[in-house]
BALUMLO-88661 format. One record per residue: residue in one letter; x, y, z of N, C-alpha, C in turn. Coordinates in steps of 0.05 Angstrom, whole numbers, plus 5000, padded with zeros to 4 digits. Example, Ala and Ser with C-alpha at 12.3 -4.5 7.8 and 13.67 -1.06 7.14 Angstrom:
2
A526448865156524649105156526449345156;S525749555142527349795143525850015157;
This chain:
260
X935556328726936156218699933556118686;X932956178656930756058638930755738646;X928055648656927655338665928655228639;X927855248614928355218586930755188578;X932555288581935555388584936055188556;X936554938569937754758561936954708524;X934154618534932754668506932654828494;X931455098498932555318482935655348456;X937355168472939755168460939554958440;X938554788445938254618426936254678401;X934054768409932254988405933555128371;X936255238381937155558367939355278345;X940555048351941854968340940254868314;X938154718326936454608296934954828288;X935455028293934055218271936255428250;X938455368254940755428245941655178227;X941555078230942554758215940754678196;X942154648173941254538143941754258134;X944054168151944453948145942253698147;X940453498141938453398146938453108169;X941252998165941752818190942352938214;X943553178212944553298237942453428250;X940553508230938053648240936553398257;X936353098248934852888261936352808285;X938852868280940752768312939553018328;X939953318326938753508344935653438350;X934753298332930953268344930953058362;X932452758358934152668378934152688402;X935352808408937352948431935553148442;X933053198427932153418449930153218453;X928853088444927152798451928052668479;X931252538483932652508499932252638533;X932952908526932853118543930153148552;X927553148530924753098547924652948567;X926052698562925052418579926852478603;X928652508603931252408621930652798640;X929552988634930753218653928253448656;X926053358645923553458636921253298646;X918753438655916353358660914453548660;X912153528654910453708648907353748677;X907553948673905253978707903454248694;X900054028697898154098690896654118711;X895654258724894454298757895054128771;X894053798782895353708803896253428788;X897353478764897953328743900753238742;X903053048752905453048739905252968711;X906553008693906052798672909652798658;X910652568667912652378662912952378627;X914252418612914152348580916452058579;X915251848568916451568572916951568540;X915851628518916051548499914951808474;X916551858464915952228447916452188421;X915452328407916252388383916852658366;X917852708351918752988338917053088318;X915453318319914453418289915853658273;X916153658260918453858256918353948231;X916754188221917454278189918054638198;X920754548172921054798163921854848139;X919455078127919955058101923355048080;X923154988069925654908050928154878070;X927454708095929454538114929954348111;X927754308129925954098141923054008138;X922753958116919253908110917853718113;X917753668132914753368154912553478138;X911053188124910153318108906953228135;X908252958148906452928172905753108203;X906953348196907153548216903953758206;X901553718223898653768220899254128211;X900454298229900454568218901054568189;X903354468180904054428165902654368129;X899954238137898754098118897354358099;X896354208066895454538055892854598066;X891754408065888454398069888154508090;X885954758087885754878118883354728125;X883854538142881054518162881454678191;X879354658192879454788230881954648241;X881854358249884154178258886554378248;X887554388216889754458214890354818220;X888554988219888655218232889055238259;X888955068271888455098295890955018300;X891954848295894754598293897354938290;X895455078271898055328274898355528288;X896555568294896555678333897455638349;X897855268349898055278372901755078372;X903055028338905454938337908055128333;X907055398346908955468337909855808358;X911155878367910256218390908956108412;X909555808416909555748441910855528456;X913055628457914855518480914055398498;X914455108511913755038525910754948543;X908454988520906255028522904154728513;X902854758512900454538508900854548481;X899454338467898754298426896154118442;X894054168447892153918456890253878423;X891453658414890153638390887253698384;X886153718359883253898356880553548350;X882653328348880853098345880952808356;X883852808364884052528381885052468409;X885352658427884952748451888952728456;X890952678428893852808436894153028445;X896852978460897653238471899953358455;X901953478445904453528442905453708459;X907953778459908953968475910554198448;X909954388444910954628431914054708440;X915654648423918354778432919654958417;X917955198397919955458387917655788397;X917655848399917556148404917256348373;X918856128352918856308330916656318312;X915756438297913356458274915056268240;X916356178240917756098221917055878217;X917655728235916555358234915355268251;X914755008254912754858270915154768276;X914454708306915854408328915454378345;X914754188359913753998372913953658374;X913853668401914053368401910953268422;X910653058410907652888416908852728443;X906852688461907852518486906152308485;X907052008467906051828461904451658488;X907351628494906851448528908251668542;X906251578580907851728594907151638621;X908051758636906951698670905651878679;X902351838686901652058695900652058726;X901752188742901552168767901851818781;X904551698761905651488763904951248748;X903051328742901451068723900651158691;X901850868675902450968645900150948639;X900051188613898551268593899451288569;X897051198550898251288516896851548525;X897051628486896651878491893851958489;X892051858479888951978480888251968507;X889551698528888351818562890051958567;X892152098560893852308571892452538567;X891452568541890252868538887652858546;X886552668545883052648568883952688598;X886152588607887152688635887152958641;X889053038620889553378619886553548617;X884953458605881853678602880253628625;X880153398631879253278656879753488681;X882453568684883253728703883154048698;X881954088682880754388667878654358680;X878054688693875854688714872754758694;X874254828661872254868644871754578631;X871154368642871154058625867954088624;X867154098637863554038630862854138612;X862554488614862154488589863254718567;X865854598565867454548551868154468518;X866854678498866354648470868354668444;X870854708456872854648440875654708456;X878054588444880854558455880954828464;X880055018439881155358435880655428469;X878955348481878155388507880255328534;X881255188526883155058540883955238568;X884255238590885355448613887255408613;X889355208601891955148605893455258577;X892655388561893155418531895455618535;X894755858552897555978550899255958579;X899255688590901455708611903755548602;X906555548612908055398610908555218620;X907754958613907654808634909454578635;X912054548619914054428615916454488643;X916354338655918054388677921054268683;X923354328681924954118691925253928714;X925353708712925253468739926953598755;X926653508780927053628808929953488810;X930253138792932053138789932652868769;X934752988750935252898733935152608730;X933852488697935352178698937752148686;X938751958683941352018665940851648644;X938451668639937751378624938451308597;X938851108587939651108557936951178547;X937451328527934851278506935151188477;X932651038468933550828441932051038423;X933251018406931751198382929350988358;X926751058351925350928334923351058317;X922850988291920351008277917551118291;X916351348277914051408298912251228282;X909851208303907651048289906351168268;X905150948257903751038232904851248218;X907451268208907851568193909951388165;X909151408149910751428128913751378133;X914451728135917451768138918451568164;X920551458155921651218172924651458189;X924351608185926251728202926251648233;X928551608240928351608275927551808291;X925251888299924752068310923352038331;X922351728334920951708365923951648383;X923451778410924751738431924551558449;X925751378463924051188482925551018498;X925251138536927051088559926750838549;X928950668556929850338552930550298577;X930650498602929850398634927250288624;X925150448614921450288620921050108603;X921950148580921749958561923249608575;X924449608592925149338601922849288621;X921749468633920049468659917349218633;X916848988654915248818630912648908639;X911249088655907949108665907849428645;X909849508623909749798618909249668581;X906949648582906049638547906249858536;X908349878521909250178501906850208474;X906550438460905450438440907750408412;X908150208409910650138384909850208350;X911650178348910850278312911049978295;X909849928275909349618264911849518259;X912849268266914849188269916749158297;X915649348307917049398339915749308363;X914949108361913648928382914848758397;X914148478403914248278423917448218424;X917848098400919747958398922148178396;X921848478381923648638388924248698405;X922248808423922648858450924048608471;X923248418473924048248475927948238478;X928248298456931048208439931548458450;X931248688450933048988452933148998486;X931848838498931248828529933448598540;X934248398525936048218523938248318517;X939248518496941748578485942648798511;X940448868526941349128545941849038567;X941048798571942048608589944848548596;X945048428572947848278567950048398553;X951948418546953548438530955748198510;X954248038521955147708508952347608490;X953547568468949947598446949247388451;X950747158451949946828454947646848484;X948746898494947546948526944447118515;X944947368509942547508503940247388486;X940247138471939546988452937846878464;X939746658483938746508505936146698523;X937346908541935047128546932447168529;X933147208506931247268491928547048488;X930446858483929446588475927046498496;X927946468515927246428544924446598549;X924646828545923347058551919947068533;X921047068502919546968479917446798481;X917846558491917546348492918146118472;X919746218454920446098430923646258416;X924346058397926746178379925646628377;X927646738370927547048363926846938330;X925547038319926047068289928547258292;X930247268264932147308260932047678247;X930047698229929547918222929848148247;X927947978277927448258298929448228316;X931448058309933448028327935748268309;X935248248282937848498274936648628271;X933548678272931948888285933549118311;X934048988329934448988353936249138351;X937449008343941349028333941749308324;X939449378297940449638285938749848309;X937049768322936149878334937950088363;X938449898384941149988392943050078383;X943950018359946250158337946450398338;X943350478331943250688312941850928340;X942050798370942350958392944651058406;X946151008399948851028402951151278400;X949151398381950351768381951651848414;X953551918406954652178425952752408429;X952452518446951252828454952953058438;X951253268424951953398415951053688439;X953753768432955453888454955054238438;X952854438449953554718429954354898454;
């Protein structure tokens, strides 16, 4: 059976689907499915995805206007960005200027998609993403000297693997960094996210006291109690803002699995 299987299907659903929330629940859910059933292996590389995000345009769909292939201006970066977002399944995106990685998930010439591997575990120990993708070139036997991504030895392998064995973890849905569009599209295990030695890369607003508070509510199921947690934890009162922070936060993780 295609290692892909799973994704693939999800894959064929959001590229069929017009609807624009249902298209963000399928980006979702395959976000989900990275973290919880997926890992990526770059020569003697595991690399764990803890925290992802979705890029995703398709013309008169889905239009990210923050998706790099995507952009009008051809620079090298964004030529390159279309090479490598799109007719490759399961493959590398090793960005052309800040040492990200993404992972490529269509095969088709039609649109870009991909998801970025913000945070992750690599050979057990977390990384954002510029040491994730300096990891990855690092382990390219062409690193010395080594004069552009296009070079890459890993450019056309597949190196998206399914875990040996599954997690079955909640995942919280959030805001990617720095992007405009406030859509939910970052993904992010809330197993590591409680782990307190695992500093996430959060989006403005999603910090101390949120985390904090969403690490408390997952705790407990009695809010007075989780308050207290929180409180405790903080070292001070929650402001109230990142406490219904929190609130819509979990809320709005809460989707059922869509089932094709």
């Amino acid at each position: 059976m295609d290692k892909l299987h799973d994704l693939k299907k999800l894959v064929d659903a959001l590229e069929k689907e017009d609807n624009t929330e249902k298209q963000i629940e399928v980006l979702q859910e395959i976000g989900a499915k990275l973290i919880n059933e997926y890992e990526i292996h770059v020569g003697n590389l595991r690399i764990e995805p803890l925290l992802v995000e979705a890029y995703y345009h398709h013309k008169g769909k889905f239009e990210d206007s923050s998706v790099y292939a995507a952009r009008e201006k051809e620079t090298k970066a964004v030529l390159y960005a279309r090479s490598r977002q799109q007719k490759n399944q399961g493959k590398l995106f090793i960005h052309f200027n800040d040492w990200g990685i993404d992972i490529c998930l269509t095969d088709s010439g039609d649109y870009y998609l991909s998801f970025l591997i913000k945070n992750a575990l690599v050979n057990d120990e977390l990384q954002t993403q510029s040491r994730i993708g300096m990891e990855v070139c690092k382990n390219c036997s062409k690193y010395n000297e080594c004069k552009s991504v296009l070079e890459c030895q890993y450019n056309d392998t597949v190196v998206l693997q399914p875990r040996a064995v599954h997690k079955d973890g909640k995942i919280i849905f959030i805001p990617r960094v720095n992007i405009e569009n406030k859509d939910f599209l970052g993904a992010l295990s809330a197993e590591d996210l409680m782990k307190k030695n695992y500093n996430f890369t959060l989006p403005k607003g999603y910090q101390k006291q949120w985390k904090t508070s969403v690490c408390a509510l997952l705790e407990t199921s009695d809010e007075e109690e989780a308050k207290q947690i929180a409180k405790m934890e903080n070292g001070s009162k929650i402001e109230q803002k990142y406490w219904k922070l929190a609130k819509e936060t979990l809320n709005k993780s809460q989707q059922k699995p869509l089932l094709f």
